[in-house]
C-alpha positions as CSV (number, residue, x, y, z in Angstrom):
1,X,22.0,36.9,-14.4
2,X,20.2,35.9,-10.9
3,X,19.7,38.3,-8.3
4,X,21.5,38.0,-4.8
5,X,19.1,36.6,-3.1
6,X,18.3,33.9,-6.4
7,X,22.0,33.0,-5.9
8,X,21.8,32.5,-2.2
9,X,19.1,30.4,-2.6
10,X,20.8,28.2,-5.5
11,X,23.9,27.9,-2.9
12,X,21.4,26.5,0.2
13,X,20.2,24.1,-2.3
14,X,23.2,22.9,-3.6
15,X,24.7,22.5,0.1
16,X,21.4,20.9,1.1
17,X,21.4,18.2,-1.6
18,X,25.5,17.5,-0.8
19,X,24.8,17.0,2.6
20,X,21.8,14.3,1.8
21,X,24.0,13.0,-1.2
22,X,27.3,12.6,1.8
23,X,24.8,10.9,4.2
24,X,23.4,8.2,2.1
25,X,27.1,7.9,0.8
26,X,28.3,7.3,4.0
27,X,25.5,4.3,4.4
28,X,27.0,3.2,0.9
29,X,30.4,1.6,3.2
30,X,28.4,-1.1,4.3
31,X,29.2,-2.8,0.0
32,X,32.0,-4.1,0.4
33,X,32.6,-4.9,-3.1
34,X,31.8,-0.7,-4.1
35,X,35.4,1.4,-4.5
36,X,34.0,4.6,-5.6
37,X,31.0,6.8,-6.1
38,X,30.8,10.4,-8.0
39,X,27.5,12.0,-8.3
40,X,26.7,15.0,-10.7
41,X,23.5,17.0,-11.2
42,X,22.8,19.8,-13.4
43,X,26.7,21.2,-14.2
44,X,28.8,20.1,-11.5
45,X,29.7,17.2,-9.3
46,X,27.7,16.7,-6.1
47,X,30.0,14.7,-3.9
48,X,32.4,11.6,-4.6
49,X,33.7,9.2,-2.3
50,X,35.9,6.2,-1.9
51,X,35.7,3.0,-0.3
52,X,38.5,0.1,1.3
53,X,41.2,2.2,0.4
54,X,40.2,3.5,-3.2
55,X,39.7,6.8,-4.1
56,X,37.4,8.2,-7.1
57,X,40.8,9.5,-9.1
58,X,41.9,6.0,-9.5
59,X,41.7,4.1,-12.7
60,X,39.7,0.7,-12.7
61,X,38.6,-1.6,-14.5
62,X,35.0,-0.5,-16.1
63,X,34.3,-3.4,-17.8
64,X,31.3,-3.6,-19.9
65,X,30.5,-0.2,-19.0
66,X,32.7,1.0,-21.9
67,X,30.2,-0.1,-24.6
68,X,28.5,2.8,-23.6
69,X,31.9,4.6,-24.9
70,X,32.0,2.5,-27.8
71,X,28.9,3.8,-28.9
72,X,29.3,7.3,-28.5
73,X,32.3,7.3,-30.4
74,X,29.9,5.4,-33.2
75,X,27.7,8.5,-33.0
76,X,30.8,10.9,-33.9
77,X,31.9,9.1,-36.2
78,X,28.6,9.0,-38.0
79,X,28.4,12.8,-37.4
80,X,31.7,13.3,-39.1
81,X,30.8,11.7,-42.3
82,X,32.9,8.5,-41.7
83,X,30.1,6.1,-41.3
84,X,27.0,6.5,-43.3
85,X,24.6,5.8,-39.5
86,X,23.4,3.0,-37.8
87,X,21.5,0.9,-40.8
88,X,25.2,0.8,-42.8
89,X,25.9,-2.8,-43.7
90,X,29.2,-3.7,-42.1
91,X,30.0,-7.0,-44.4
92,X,32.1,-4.5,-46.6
93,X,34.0,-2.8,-44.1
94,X,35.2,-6.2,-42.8
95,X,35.3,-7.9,-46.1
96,X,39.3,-8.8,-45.2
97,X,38.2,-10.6,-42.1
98,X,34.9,-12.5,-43.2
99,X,35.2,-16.2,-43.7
100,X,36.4,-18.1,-46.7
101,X,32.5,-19.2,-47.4
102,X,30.4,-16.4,-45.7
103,X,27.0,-17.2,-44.4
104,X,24.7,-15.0,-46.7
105,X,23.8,-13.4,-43.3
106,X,26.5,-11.8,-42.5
107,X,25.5,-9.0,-45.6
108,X,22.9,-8.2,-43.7
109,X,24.2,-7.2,-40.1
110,X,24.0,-3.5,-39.8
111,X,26.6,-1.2,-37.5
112,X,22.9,-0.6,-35.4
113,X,22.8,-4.2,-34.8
114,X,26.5,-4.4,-33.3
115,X,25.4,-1.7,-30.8
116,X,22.1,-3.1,-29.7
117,X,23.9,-6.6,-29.6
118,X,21.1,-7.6,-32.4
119,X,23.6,-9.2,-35.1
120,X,22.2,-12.9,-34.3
121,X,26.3,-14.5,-34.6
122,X,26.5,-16.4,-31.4
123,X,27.8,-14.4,-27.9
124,X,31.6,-14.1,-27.6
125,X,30.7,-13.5,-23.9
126,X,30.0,-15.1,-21.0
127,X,31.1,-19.0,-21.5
128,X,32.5,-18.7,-25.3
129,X,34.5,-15.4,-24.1
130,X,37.5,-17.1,-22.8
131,X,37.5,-18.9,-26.3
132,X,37.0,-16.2,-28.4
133,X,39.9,-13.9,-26.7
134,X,42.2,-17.1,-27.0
135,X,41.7,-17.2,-30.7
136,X,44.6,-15.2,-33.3
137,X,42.6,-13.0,-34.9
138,X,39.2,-11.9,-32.4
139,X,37.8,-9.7,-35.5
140,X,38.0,-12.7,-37.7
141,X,36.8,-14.9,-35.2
142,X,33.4,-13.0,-34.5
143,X,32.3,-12.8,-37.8
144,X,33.2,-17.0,-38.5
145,X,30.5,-17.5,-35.3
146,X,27.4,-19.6,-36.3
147,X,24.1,-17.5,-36.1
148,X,21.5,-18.9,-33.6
149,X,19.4,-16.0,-34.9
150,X,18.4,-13.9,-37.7
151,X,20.3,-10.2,-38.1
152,X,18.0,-7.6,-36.0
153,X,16.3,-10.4,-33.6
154,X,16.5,-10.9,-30.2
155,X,19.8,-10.1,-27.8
156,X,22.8,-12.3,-28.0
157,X,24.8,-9.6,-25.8
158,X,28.6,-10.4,-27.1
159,X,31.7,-8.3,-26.7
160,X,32.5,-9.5,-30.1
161,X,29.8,-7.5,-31.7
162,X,31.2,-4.2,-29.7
163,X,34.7,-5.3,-30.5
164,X,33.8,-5.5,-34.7
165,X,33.0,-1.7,-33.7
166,X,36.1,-0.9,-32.5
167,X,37.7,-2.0,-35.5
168,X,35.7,-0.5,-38.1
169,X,36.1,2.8,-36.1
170,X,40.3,2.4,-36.3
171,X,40.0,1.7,-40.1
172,X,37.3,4.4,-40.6
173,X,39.3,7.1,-38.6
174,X,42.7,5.8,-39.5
175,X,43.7,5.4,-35.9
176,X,43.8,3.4,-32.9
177,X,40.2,3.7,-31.7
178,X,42.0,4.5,-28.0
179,X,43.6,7.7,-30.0
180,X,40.2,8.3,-31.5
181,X,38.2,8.2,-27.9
182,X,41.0,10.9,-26.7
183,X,40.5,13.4,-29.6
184,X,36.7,13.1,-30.5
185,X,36.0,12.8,-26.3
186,X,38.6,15.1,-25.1
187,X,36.2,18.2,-25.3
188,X,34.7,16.5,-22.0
189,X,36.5,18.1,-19.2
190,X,37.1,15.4,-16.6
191,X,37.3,12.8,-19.2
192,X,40.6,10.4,-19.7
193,X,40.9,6.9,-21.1
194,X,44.0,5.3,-18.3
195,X,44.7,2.1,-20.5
196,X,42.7,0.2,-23.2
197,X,43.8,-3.6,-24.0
198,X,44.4,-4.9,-27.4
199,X,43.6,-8.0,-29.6
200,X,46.4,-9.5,-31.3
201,X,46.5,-7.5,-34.1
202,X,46.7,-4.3,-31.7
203,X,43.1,-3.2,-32.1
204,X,41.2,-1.8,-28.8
205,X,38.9,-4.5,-27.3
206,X,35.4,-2.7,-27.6
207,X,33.4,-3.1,-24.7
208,X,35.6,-4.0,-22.2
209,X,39.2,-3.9,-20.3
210,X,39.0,-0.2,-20.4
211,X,40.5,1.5,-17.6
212,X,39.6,5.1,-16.2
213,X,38.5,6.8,-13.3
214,X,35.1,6.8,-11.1
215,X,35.2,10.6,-11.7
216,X,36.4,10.1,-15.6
217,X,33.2,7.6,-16.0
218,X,31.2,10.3,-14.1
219,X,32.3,13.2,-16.7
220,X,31.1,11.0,-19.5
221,X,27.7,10.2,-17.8
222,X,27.2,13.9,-17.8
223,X,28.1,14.2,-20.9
224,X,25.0,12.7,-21.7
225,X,22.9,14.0,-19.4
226,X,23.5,17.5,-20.6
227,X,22.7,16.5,-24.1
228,X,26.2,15.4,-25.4
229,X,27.5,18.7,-24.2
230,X,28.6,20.0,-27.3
231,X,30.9,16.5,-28.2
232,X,28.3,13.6,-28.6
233,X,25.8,14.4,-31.3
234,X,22.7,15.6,-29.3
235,X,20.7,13.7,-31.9
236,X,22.9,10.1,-30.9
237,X,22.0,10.9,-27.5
238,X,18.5,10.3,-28.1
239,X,18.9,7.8,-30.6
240,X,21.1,5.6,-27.8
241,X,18.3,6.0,-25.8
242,X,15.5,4.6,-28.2
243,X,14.5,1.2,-27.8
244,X,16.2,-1.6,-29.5
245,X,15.4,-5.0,-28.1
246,X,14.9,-6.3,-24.6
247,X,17.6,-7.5,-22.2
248,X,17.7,-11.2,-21.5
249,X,19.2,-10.5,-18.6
250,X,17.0,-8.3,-16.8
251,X,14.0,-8.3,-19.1
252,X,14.8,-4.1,-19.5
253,X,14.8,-2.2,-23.3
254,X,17.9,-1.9,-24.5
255,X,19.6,0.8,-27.2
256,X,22.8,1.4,-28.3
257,X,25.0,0.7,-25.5
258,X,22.9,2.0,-23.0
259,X,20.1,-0.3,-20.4
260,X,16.9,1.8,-20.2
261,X,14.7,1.5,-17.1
262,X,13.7,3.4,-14.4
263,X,15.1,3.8,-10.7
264,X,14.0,5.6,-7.9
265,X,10.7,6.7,-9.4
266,X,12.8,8.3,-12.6
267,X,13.5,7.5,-16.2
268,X,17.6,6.3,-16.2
269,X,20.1,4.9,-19.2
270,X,22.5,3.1,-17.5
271,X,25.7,1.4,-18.5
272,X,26.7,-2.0,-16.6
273,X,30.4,-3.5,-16.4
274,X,31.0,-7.0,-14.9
275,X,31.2,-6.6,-11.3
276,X,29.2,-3.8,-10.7
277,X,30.8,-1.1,-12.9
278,X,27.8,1.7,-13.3
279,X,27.4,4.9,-14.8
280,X,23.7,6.1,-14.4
281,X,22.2,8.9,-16.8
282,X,19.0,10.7,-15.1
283,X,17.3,12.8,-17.9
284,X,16.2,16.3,-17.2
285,X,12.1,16.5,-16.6
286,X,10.3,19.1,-15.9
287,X,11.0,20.6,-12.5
288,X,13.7,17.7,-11.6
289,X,17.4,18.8,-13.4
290,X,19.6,16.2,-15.2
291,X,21.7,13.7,-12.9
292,X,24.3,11.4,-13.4
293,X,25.8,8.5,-11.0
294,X,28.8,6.3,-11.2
295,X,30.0,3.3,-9.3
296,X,32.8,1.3,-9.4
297,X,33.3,-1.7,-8.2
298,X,35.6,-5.1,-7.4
299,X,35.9,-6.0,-11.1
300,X,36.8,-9.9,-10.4
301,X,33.2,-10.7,-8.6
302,X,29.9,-11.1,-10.3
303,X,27.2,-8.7,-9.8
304,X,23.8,-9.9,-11.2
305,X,23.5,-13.3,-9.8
306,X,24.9,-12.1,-6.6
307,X,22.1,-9.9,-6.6
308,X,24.8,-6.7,-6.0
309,X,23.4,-4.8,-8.8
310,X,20.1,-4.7,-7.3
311,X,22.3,-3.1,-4.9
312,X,23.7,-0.3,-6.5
313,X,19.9,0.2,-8.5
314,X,18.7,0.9,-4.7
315,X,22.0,3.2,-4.1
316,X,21.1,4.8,-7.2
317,X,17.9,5.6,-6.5
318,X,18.3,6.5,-2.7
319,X,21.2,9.3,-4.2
320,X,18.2,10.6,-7.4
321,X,16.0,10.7,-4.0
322,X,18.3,12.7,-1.7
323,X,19.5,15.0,-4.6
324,X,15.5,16.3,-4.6
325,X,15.4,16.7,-1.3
């Protein structure tokens, strides 16, 4: 237990880094795509604020962001003895849905290779995306993809290959994978799933049109900044977090779900949503406590050829930098 004076100290500090925290938040206004930030560091929020009328307890749109979800949820499951871990071959868990005449390939795509976007079928995202969610069956549709690579080379990123997740998750758990993400993430307090679209057959799109809060997508950035916090697998933290492949968009390593770089002088795992949807994870080092950022943004206007996520990297790292002042 601290001492008096230990405990006034703590409380100086933790007014100190608010105030720096509110006064770069404050410069944050002058995006005027951003709706919300929320900033935790070591066990409780920091400061949140909205922007043009939002507010950090309304649910938006976080995009991409929720592969990041996806993939804890993978980790559970694996921890609960309903997937066998990340080098499982998926071709007989989707054996109802693989094409007539499968490519020999396809028996060799792993549930690791979904979540670090490695399966080589061609992306369901970006240009093919509008196809792909316009087709019956999406689960059947993914895995009928030609390959333009071998299983376990470079990043094709595809929501398709999150979205094969998500379905393998509902028949391995024998629910809805939004009904899964409720129970297995539930223990987070400040966590809550708003809305979750569906494919045709009524399975949850993984890795993307997933709606929660700023402060929700916050809670589960500090999830994993305190080490799963007693509901992700400490151990599928770290193995998230281990590089996978490189990005082709930004050149960064990539895991499972997760971007890893480093902003504002610090390590970070970040998740990215179209549009500028961010949670940032800061791992603890020594001396410097754990952090975790989130940002949401207008989901309808790109953010990487717009050069807006530069942006909010440079708003991330000006908040890391102000939280250690």
């Amino acid at each position: 237990m601290l001492a008096a004076p230990a405990i006034l100290a703590t409380a100086r500090t933790a007014r100190a880094a608010a105030a720096a925290v509110g006064a770069v938040l404050d410069d944050a206004q002058g995006l005027d795509r951003l709706r919300a930030v929320a900033v935790w560091r070591d066990g409780a929020e920091v400061a949140a604020r909205g922007y043009g009328g939002f507010d950090p307890d309304r649910p938006t749109n976080i995009k991409s962001a929720s592969k990041s979800v996806i993939s804890a949820l993978a980790g559970i499951a694996i921890a609960r003895g309903l997937l066998q871990g990340p080098d499982q071959r998926i071709a007989p868990l989707l054996a109802a849905d693989l094409p007539p005449d499968p490519d020999p390939r396809l028996a060799r795509i792993t549930l690791g290779h979904l979540l670090s976007m490695q399966a080589g079928l061609q992306r369901q995202s970006g240009p093919n995306y509008g196809r792909w969610v316009g087709s019956r069956n999406w689960v059947r549709a993914a895995p009928a993809a030609p390959f333009e690579t071998e299983p376990g080379g470079r990043m094709l990123y595809s929501t398709a290959s999150s979205h094969l997740v998500s379905a393998i998750l509902a028949q391995v758990g024998g629910r809805p994978t939004l009904a899964l993400a409720r129970d297995w993430l539930g223990g987070i307090p400040g966590f809550a799933i708003a809305d979750w679209e569906r494919d045709p057959q009524g399975i949850h799109l993984g890795g993307n049109q997933m709606a929660m809060s700023t402060r929700s997508l916050l809670a589960f950035g500090a999830a994993y900044a305190a080490g799963g916090a007693g509901v992700i697998p400490s151990g599928w933290v770290l193995e998230s977090w281990r590089r996978r492949t490189a990005s082709f968009f930004t050149g960064e390593d990539y895991g499972y779900g997760w971007f890893l770089s480093r902003i504002g002088g610090r390590p970070v795992r970040y998740g990215w949503g179209y549009g500028g949807q961010m949670i940032y994870v800061f791992p603890a080092a020594p001396g410097t406590p754990a952090a975790a950022v989130a940002m949401t943004s207008d989901p309808d206007r790109p953010s990487a050829r717009s050069g807006y996520r530069d942006d909010l990297h440079r708003l991330a790292g000006r908040v890391v930098a102000a939280l250690a002042a």
